[in-house]
N, C-alpha and C positions, 0 to 999 in steps of 0.2 A: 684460302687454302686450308686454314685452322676448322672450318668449319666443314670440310670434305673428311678430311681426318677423323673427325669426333663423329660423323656420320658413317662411315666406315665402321668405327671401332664400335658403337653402337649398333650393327648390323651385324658384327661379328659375334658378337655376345650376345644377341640375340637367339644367332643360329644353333651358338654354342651352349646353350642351356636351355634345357625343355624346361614346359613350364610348367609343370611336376614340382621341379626343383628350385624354381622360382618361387612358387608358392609355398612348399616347406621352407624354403629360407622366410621369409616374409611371417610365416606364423611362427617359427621359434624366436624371432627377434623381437615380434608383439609378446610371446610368452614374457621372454627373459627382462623387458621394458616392465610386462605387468610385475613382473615378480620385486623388482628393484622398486618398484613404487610403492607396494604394498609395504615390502620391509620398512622402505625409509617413512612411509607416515605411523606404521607402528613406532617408529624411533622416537617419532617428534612426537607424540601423543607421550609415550612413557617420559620424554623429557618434562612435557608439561606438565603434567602429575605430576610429576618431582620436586620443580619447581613450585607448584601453588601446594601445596600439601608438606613444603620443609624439606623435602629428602638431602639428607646431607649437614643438616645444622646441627652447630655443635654446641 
């Protein structure tokens, strides 16, 4: 019965979204992934500089 359900409502969201709009959801999510990854390895880069080079000691 569970598995009628989930096929249904999969059918239904199917019908209910062009795939238009499937596809721009689907690219701002890779954008907004790429953007958060780029930041967070410039983080850790500027962290590690910091750390082998002293930043901070007193």
């Amino acid at each position: 019965m569970k598995a009628h359900i989930q096929l249904l409502l999969a059918l239904l969201l199917s019908f209910s979204l062009t795939s238009c709009e499937v596809i721009g959801d689907i690219f701002k999510t890779g954008v907004w992934t790429g953007v958060i990854l780029v930041v967070g390895v410039v983080v850790v880069v500027i962290w590690l500089l910091a750390r082998v080079f002293g930043g901070g000691r007193r």
